[in-house]
C-alpha positions in Angstrom: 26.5 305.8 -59.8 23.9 303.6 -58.2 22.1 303.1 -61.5 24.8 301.3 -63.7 25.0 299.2 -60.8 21.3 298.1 -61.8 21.6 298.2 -65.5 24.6 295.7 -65.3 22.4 293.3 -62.7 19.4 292.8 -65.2 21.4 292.3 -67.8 23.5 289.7 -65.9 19.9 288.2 -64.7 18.8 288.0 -68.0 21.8 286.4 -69.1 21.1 283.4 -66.3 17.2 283.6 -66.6 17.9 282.9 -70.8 20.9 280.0 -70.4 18.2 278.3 -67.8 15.9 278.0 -70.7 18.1 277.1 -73.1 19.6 274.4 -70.8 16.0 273.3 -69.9 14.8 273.1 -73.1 17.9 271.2 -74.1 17.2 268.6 -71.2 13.2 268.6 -72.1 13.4 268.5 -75.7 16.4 265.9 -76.1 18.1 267.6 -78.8 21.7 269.6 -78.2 19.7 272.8 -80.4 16.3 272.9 -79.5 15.9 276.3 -81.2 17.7 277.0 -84.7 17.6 279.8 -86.9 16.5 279.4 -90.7 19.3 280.6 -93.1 17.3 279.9 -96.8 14.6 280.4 -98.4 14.5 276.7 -99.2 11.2 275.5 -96.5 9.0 279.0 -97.8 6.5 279.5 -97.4 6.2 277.2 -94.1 9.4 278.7 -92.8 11.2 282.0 -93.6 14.6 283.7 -93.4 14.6 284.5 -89.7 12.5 282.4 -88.7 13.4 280.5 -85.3 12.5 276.4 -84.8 11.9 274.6 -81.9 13.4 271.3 -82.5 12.6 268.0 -80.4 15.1 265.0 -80.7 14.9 262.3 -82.7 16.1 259.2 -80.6 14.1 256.3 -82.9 13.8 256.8 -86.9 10.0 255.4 -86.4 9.7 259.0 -84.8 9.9 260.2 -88.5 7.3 259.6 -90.6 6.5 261.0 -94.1 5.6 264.9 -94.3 7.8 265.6 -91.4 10.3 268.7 -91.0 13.4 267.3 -89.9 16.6 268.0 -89.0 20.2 266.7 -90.0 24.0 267.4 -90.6 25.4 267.1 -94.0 29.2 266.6 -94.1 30.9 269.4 -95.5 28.0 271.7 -95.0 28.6 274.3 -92.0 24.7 274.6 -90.9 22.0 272.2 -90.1 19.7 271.3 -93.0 15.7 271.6 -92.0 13.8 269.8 -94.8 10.8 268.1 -95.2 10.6 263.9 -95.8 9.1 262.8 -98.8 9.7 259.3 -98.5 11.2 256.8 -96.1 13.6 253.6 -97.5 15.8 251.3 -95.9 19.5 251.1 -97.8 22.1 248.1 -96.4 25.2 250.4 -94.9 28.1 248.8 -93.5 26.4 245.4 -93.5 23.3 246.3 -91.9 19.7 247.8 -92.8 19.9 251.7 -92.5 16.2 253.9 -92.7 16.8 256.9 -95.1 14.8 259.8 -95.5 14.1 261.5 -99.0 14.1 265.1 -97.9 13.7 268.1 -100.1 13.0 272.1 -99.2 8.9 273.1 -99.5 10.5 276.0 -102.0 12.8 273.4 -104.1 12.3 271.7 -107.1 14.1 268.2 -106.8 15.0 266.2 -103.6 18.1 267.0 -101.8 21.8 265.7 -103.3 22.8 262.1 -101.9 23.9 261.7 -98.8 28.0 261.0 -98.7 29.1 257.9 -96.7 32.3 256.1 -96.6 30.4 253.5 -98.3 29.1 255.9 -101.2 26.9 258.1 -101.9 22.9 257.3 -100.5 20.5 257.2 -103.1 16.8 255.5 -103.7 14.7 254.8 -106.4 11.1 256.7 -105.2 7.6 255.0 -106.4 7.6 257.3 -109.2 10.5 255.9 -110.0 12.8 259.5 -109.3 16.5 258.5 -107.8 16.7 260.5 -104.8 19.2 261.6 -102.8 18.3 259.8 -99.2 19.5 260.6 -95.8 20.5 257.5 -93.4 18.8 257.9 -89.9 21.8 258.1 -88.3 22.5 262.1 -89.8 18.9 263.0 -88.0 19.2 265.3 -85.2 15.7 266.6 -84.7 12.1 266.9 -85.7 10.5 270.7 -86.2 7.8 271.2 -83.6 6.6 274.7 -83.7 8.1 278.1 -85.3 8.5 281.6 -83.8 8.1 284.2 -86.9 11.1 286.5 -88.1 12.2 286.7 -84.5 15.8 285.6 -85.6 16.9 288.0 -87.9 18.7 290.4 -85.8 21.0 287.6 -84.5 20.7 286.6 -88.4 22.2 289.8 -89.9 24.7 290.5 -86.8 26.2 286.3 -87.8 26.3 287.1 -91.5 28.2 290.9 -91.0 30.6 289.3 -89.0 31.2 286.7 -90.9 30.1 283.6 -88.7 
């Protein structure tokens, strides 16, 4: 009977030794998720399915700079996108001079759609003259700092079975 008792105690200890790292690293690395899990295909062969990210806040957009992995929320889209920049603009939104990022997936073909705004959609016109898609600073949650291999796909495949 005694040994339950110690069963439920570790797994109560690592429950409180794995929430003080989160919280830490939440404190540390500025960011509300300083460790996401990648759901696509779209950054291979960089990042994988499975893959986990550790994630450091972006408080600045001069903390961006091109050939970064970033971090942002799309409206309408239920996970965070991870995507590299490609190229940095400036748009005028709301009356005032906005930085955008061109992102686009390592394993895509074309830059990501434009960004929806109450102003409009965000698009640029690249060097190369390509019309981008271009995300305003403001939508930029994080920068991609290190990955851990694979080490999310059990969490991964329990999410998707139950429908989360």
């Amino acid at each position: 009977m005694e040994e339950w008792k110690k069963d439920v105690a570790w797994v109560v200890l690592t429950i409180i030794i794995v929430a003080g790292i989160h919280s830490g690293l939440r404190f540390v690395l500025h960011t509300d998720s300083p460790l996401v899990i990648v759901v696509s295909g779209s950054m291979e062969p960089v990042f994988y399915r499975g893959d986990v990210v550790l994630l450091k806040g972006v408080t600045d957009p001069s903390q961006v700079r091109v050939n970064d992995v970033i971090v942002y929320k799309r409206p309408g889209y239920p996970y965070p996108i991870i995507h590299r920049v490609r190229y940095i603009s400036t748009v005028k939104l709301n009356g005032k001079e906005e930085t955008c990022f061109v992102t686009w997936g390592d394993n895509n073909p074309v830059p990501d759609p434009p960004y929806p705004t109450s102003q409009g959609s965000l698009e640029v016109r690249m060097p190369n003259g390509m019309i981008a898609g271009c995300v305003p600073s403001y939508a930029v949650e994080a920068k991609a700092e290190l990955v851990f291999p694979k080490i999310g796909l059990i969490p991964l495949w329990i999410r998707e079975r139950i429908g989360l």
